[in-house]
C-alpha positions as CSV (number, residue, x, y, z in Angstrom):
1,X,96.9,145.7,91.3
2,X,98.0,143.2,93.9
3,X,95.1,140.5,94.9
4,X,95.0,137.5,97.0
5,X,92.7,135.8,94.4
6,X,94.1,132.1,93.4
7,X,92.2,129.3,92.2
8,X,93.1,125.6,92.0
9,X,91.6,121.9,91.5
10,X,90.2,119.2,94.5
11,X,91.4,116.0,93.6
12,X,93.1,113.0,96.2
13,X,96.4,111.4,95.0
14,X,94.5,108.1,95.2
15,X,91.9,109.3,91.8
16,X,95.1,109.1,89.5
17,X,95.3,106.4,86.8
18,X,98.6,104.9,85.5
19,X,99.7,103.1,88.7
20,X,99.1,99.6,89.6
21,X,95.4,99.5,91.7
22,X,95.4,102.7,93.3
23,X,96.7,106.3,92.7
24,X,100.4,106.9,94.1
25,X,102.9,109.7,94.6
26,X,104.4,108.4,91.9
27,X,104.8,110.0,88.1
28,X,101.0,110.2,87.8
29,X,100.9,112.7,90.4
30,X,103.8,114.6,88.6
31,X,101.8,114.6,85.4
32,X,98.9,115.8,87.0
33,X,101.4,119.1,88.9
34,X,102.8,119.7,85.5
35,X,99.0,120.2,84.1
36,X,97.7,122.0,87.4
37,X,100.8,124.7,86.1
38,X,99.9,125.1,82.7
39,X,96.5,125.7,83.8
40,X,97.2,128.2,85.7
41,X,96.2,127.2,88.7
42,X,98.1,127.8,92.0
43,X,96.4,125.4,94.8
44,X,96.0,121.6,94.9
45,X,93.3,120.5,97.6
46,X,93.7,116.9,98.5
47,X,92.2,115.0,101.2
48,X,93.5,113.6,104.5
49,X,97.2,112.0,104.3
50,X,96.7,109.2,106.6
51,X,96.7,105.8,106.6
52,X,93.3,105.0,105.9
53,X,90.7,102.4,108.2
54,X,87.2,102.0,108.5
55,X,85.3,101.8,105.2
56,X,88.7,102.7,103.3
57,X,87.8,106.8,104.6
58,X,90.7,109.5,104.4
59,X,88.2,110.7,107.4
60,X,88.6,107.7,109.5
61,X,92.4,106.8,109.8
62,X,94.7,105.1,111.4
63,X,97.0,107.5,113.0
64,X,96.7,112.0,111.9
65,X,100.1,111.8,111.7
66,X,101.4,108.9,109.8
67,X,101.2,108.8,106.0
68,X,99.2,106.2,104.2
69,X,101.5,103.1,102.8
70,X,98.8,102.9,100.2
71,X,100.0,106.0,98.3
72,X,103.4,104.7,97.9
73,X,104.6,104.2,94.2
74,X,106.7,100.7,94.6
75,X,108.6,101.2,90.9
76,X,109.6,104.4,92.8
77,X,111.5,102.1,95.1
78,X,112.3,99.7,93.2
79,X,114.3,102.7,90.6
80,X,115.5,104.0,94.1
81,X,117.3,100.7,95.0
82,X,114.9,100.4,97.7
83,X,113.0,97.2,96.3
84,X,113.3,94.6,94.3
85,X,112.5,94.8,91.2
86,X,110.8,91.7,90.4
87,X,108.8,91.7,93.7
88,X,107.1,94.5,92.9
89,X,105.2,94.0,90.1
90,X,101.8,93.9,90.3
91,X,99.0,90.5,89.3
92,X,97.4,90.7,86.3
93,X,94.1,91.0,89.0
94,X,95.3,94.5,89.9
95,X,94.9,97.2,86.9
96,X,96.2,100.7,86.3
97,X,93.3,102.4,85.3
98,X,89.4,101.5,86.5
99,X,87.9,102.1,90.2
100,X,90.3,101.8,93.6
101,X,89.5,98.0,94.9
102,X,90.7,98.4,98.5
103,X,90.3,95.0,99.3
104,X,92.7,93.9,96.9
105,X,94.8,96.7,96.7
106,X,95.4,95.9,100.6
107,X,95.8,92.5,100.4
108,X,98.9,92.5,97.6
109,X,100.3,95.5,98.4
110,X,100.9,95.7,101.9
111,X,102.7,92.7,101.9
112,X,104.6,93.7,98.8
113,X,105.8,97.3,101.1
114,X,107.1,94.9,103.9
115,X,109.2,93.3,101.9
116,X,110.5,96.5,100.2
117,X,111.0,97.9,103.8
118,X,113.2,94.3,104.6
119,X,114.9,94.8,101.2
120,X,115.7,98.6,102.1
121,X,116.9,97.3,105.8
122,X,119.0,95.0,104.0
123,X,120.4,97.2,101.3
124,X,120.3,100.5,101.4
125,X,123.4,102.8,101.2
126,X,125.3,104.7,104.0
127,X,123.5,108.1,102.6
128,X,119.9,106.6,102.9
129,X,120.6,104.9,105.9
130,X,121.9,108.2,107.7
131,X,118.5,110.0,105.5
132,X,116.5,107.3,107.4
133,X,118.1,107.0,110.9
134,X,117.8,111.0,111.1
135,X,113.7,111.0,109.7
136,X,113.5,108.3,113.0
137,X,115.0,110.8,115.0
138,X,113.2,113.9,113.8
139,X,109.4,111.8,114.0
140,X,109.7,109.9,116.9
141,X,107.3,112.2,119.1
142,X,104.5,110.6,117.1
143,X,106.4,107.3,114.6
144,X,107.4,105.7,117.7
145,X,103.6,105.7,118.9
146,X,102.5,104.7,115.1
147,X,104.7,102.1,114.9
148,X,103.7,100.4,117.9
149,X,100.1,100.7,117.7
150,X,100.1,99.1,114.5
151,X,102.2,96.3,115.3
152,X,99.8,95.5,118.6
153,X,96.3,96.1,116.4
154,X,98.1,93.7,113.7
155,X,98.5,90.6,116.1
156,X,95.2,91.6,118.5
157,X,93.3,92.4,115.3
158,X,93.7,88.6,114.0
159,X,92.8,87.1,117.2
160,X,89.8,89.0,117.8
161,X,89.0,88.6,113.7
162,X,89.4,84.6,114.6
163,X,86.9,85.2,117.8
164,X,84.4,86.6,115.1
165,X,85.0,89.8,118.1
166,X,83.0,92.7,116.0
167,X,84.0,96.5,116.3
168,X,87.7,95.8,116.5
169,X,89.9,98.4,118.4
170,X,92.1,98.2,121.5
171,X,89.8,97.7,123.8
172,X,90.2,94.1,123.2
173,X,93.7,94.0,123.7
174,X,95.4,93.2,126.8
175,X,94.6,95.3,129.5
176,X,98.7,96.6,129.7
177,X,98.8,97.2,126.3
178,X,95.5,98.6,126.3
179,X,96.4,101.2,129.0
180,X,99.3,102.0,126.8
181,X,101.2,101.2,129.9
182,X,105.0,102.5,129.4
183,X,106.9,99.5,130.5
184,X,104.6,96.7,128.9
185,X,104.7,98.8,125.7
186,X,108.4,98.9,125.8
187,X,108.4,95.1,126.5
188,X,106.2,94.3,123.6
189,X,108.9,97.1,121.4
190,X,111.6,95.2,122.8
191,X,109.8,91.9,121.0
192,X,108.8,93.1,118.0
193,X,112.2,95.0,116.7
194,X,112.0,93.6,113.2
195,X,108.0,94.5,113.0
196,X,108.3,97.5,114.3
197,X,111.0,98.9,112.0
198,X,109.4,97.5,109.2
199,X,106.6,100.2,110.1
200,X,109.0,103.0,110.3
201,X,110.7,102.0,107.0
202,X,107.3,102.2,105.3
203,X,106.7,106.1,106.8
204,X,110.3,106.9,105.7
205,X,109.1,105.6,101.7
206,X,106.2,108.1,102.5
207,X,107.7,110.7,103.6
208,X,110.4,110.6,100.9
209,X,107.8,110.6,98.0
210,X,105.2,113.2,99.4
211,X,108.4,115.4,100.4
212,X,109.1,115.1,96.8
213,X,106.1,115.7,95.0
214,X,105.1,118.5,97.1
215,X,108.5,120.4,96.5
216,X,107.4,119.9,93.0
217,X,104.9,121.7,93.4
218,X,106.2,124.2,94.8
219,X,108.7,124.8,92.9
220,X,106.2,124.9,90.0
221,X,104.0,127.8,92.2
222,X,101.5,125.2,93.1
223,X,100.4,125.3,96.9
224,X,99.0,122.1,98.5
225,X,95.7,122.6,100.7
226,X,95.7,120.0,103.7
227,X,92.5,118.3,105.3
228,X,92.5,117.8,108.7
229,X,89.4,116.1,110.4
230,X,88.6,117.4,113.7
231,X,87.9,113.8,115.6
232,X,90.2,111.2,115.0
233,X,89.3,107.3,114.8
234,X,88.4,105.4,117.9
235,X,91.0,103.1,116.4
236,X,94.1,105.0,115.8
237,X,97.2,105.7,117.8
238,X,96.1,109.0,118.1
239,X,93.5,108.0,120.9
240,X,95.3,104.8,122.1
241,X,98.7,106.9,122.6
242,X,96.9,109.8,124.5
243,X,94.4,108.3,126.0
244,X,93.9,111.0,128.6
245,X,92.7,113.8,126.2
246,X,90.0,111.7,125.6
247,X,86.4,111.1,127.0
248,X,87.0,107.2,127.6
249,X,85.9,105.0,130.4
250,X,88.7,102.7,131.8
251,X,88.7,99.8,128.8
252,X,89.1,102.3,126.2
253,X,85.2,102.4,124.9
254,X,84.0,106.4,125.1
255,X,82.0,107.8,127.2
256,X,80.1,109.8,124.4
257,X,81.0,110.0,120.8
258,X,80.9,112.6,118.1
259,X,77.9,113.4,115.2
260,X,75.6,116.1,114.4
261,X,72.2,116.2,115.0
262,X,68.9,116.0,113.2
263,X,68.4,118.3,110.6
264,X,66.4,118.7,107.3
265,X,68.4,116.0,105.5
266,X,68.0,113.3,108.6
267,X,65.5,113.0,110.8
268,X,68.2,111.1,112.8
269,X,71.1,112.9,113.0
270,X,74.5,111.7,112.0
271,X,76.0,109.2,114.4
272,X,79.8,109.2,113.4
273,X,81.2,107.7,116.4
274,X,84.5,109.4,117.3
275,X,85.6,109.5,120.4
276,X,85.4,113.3,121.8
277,X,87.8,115.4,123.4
278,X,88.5,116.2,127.1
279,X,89.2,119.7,126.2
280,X,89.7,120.6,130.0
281,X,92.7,118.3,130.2
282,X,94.3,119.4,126.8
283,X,93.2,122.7,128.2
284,X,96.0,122.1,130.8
285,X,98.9,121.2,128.5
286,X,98.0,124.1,126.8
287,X,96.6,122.0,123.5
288,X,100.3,120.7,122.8
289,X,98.3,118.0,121.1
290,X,96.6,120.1,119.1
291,X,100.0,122.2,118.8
292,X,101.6,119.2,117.1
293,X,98.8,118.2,115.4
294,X,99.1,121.2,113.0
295,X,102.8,121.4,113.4
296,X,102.9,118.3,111.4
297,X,99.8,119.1,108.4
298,X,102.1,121.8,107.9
299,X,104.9,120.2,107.6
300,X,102.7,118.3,104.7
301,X,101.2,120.9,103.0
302,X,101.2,124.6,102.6
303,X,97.9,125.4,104.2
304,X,95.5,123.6,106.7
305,X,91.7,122.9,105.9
306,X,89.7,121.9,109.3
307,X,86.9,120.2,109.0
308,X,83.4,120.4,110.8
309,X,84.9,124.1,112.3
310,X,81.8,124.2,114.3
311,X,83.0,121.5,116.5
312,X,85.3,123.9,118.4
313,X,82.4,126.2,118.8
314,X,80.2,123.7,120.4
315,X,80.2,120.0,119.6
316,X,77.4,117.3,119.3
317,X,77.8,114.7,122.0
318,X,76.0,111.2,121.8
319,X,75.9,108.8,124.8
320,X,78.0,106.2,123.9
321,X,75.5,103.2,122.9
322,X,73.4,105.0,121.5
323,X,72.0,103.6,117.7
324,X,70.9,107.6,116.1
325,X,72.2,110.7,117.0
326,X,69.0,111.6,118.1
327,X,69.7,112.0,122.0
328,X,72.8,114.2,121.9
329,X,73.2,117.7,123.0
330,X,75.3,120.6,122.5
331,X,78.4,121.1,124.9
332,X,80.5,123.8,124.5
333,X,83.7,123.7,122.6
334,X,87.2,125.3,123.7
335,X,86.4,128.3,121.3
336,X,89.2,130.9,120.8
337,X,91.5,129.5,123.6
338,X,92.9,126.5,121.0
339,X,93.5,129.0,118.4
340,X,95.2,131.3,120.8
341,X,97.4,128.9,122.0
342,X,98.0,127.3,118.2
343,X,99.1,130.9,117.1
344,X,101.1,131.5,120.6
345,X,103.2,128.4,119.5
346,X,103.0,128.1,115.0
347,X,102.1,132.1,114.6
348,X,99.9,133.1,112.1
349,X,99.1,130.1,109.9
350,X,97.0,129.6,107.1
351,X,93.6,127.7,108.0
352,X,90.4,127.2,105.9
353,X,87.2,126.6,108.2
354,X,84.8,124.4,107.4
355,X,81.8,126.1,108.1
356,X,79.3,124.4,106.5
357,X,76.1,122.6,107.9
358,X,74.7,124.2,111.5
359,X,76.5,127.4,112.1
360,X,75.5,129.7,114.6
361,X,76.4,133.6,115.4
362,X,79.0,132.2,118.1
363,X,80.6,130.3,115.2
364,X,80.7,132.7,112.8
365,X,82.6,135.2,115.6
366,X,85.3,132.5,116.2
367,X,85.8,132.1,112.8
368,X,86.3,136.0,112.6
369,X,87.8,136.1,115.1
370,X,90.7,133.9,114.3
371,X,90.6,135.8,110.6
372,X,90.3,132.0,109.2
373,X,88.3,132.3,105.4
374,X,85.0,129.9,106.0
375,X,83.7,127.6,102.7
376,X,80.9,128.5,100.2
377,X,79.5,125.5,98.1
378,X,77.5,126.5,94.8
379,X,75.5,123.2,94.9
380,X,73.8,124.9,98.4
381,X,72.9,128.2,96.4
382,X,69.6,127.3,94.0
383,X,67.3,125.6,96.7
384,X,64.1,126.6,94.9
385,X,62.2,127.2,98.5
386,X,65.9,129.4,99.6
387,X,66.6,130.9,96.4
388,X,63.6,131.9,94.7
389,X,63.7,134.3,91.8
390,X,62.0,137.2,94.1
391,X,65.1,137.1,95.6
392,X,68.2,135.8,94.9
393,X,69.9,136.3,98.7
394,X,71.3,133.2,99.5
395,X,74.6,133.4,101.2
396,X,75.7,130.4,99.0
397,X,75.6,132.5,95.8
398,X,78.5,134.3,94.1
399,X,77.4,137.5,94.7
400,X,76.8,137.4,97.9
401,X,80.6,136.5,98.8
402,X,83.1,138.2,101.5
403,X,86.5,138.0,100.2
404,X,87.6,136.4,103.1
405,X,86.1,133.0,102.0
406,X,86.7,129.9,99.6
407,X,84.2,129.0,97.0
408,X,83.8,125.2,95.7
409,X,81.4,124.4,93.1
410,X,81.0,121.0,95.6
411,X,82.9,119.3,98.0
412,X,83.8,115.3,98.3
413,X,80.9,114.9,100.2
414,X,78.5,116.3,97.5
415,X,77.2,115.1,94.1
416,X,79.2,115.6,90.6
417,X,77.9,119.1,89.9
418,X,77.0,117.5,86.9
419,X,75.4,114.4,88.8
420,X,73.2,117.3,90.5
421,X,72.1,119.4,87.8
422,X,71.3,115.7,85.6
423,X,69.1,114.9,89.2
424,X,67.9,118.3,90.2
425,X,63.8,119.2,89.8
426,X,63.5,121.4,86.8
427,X,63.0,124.4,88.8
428,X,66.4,124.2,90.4
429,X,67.8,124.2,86.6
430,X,65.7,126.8,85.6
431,X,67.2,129.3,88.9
432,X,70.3,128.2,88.3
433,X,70.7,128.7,84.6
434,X,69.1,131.9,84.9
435,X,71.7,133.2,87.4
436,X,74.6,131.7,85.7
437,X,73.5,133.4,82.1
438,X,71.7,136.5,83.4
439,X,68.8,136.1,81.5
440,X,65.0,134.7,81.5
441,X,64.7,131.1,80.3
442,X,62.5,128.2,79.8
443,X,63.1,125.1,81.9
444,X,63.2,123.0,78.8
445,X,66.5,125.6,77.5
446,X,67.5,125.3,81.2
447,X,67.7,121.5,81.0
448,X,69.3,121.7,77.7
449,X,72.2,123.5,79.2
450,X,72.4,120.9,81.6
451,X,72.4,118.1,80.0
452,X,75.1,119.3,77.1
453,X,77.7,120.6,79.9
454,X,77.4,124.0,79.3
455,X,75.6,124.7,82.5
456,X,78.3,123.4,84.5
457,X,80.9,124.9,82.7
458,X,79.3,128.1,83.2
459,X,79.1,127.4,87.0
460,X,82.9,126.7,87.3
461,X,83.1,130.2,85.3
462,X,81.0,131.7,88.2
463,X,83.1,130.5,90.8
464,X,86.3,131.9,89.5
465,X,84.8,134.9,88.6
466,X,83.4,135.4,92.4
467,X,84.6,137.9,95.1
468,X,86.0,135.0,96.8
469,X,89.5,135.3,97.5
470,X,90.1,131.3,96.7
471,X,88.1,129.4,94.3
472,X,88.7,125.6,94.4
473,X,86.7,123.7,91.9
474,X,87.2,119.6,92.1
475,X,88.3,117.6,88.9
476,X,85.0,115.9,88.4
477,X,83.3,118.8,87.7
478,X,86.5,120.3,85.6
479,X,85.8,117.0,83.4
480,X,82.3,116.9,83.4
481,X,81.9,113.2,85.7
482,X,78.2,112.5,86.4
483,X,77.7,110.4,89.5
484,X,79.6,107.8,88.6
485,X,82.8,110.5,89.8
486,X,81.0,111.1,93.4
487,X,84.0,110.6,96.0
488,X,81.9,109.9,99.0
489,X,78.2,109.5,100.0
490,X,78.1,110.3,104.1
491,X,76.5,107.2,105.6
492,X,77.3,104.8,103.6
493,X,80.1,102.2,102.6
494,X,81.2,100.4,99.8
495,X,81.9,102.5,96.9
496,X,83.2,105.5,98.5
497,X,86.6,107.0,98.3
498,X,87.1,104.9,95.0
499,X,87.3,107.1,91.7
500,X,89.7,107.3,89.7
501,X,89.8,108.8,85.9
502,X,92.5,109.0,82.8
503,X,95.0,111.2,83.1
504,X,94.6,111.1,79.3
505,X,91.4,113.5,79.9
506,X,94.1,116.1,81.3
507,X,93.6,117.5,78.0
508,X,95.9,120.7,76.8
509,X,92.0,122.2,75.5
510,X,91.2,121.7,79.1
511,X,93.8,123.7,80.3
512,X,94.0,126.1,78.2
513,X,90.0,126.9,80.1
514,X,90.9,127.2,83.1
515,X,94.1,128.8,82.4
516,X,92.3,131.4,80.3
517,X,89.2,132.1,83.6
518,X,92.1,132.7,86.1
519,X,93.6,135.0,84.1
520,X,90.6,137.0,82.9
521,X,89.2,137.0,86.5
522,X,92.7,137.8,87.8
523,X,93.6,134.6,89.9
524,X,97.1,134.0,88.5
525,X,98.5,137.3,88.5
């Protein structure tokens, strides 16, 4: 019998051990495709691409289309020719194995990839100069906007860091260069050749490694699942370039800015700050932005995650200024017309919705409406006051699933399964050990199951054994992480985005688990 069912691991590039400071696309990544296949699985979910800003966030980047220089292997370049050898090895400060330290990490290796990029202007061959002149020329609807957004920020960024200036985007550059004025633009390209190439170089070395890895992948039967955000930074090309798309008053600061609003986890809303869309004018250009926006995910990975789906629906806007999300409203979204328009140009792609948090009749008919699978997230399911045992309804629970969806037993922006079960109220055990073993139970057997792993192992079982079409379960709870393996806590800064673990824990036992639930619940047929 022919299914869709697949299954497959979460887990970011950037989590891998075995490189110098910060996972790469290098032969970590291979080693964790070749275990993905012996487990049987047949997706890889990773976060955004990009190059990465604010608080060190996948979510918050520097550009949607550019690929981040941090995820570049440098003994890859340096076996490539593309590097010097001796310039690339890392300080004894920066270690292979341990948490992400973006602040170091930044500060040695971006300066290291400048110099490979010189070294590659300097040496490469005929073939990779032709490979490199012709990845120019295919990219420059959106490299040639990269490149010289990043070259401005770099110099207006250390004069405005001098001036203690806080909140640092382009605002505070000139107001030509602000405008993103064609002829002062080209002025400042014509000025900064050597810069500006550098920057392109550096995309090329991206591009060259993901391209790589993910035909790898494929070749090994694994698909990658892309995340796209649906706001971009305030500070990215992606607003600075097309500044007209956006609601911005004439220096560049919005008008009104993205969050969502108050709800039973915050009294205040969340205030995330993005600039929002002027739908009407992208409306007009028939959402090429938008077009080319996926075009390029696509070109990345095998299928498209959007995140916050509800935003196209109807979107929360915040009067710029404002400190909570408190005073923001509802303002309809441009709905089916952007997917019409996407499928009119890309036909029928594949796209995960988002749909978790606020969602509303009207967003569950666009999501239906475009076909597009939404999310269910076991951690939701055993709410003690939404899941009592008088009636085990909620939507979140296995047996409640459409096929049409994509289970998780959490997402990046949720606890370690096994941080929640170890902080959960016993009651939540005791419901959720009950469902996943069918039977009556004490909470003191309930908490037992928790604490010795068994729990969560049975929820990962659960998930693959679902109706779902697509179960995705990410690596921390595959290896049994407590909190210590979160990947991001919303609202805050600091430690976020930095886990990493052993590859050594990509055990052949381990594999031979997973490998054995897909099969029995028919995911890798």
């Amino acid at each position: 019998m022919k299914t869709n069912r697949k299954s497959g691991i979460l887990v970011h590039p950037t989590s891998f051990s075995g490189s110098a400071g910060i996972g790469t696309l290098g032969t970590p990544s291979f080693k964790f495709i070749d275990w993905l296949a012996e487990a049987g699985q047949t997706l890889w979910q990773i976060l955004p691409l990009g190059p990465t800003g604010y608080g060190d966030s996948p979510y918050a980047s520097f550009s949607t289309f550019a690929g981040n220089p941090l995820l570049i292997d440098l003994d890859d370049l340096a076996s490539r020719g593309w590097a010097d050898p001796a310039s690339v090895a890392a300080p004894d400060y920066i270690k292979n194995s341990g948490r992400v330290d973006y602040g170091a990490v930044v500060w040695w290796k971006n300066p290291v990839l400048d110099a490979a990029a010189d070294f590659f202007q300097k040496n490469c061959s005929a073939a990779d100069r032709a490979a490199y002149e012709a990845f120019k020329n295919d990219n420059s609807a959106w490299l040639d906007n990269y490149a010289n957004f990043m070259s401005i920020k770099a110099v207006y960024d250390k004069k405005a860091a001098d001036e203690k200036v806080s909140g640092i985007w382009f605002k505070y550059w000139p107001a030509d260069l602000r405008a993103c004025d064609p002829s002062a633009v080209s002025k400042w390209n014509a000025e900064h050749v050597q810069e500006i190439e550098r920057i392109k170089t550096i995309q090329f070395f991206f591009a060259r490694q993901w391209g790589e890895l993910k035909n790898y992948a494929n070749e090994k039967g694994i698909k990658i699942i892309g995340d796209i955000p649906i706001f971009v930074a305030p500070d990215s090309a992606d607003v600075w370039g097309s500044q007209k798309f956006f609601q911005l008053q004439a220096d560049g600061t919005p008008k009104a800015v993205a969050g969502v609003p108050p709800d039973y986890f915050s009294a205040t809303g969340q205030l995330w700050g993005n600039p929002l869309y002027d739908w009407d004018a992208m409306a007009k250009t028939d959402y090429y932005w938008w077009v080319a926006r996926i075009r390029r995910l696509l070109e990345l990975v095998d299928i498209a995650r959007i995140d916050h789906f509800r935003g196209f629906e109807a979107y929360w806007s915040v009067p710029f200024g404002e400190e909570t999300a408190v005073k923001g409203e509802w303002i309809p979204g441009p709905g089916a017309a952007l997917f019409d328009a996407i499928k009119k140009e890309l036909g029928d792609i594949p796209i995960i919705a988002e749909d978790l948090g606020l969602i509303t009749e009207g967003v569950r008919a666009l999501r239906d409406g475009c076909g597009f699978p939404g999310m269910k997230v076991l951690q939701f399911a055993f709410d003690p006051g939404e899941a009592g045992k008088d009636g085990m309804v909620n939507a979140f629970l296995p047996h409640m699933y459409e096929k049409n969806c994509v289970v998780y037993t959490g997402t990046h922006d949720n606890q370690t399964m096994q941080g929640w079960l170890d902080s959960a109220g016993d009651e939540a055990v005791q419901i959720t050990a009950e469902y996943a073993y069918g039977r009556e139970m004490s909470a003191e057997e309930a908490r037992r199951l928790a604490k010795s792993g068994e729990l969560r192992k049975a929820l990962v079982r659960d998930a693959i054994a679902s109706a779902a079409d697509t179960a995705v379960i990410p690596m921390q709870d595959v290896l049994g992480v407590g909190d210590e393996g979160r990947m991001n806590a919303p609202s805050t800064v600091g430690t976020n985005w930095t886990w990493r673990f052993d590859l050594a824990d990509l055990t052949d036992a381990r594999a031979k688990e997973l490998s054995f639930l897909s099969k029995i619940y028919g995911r890798n047929i």
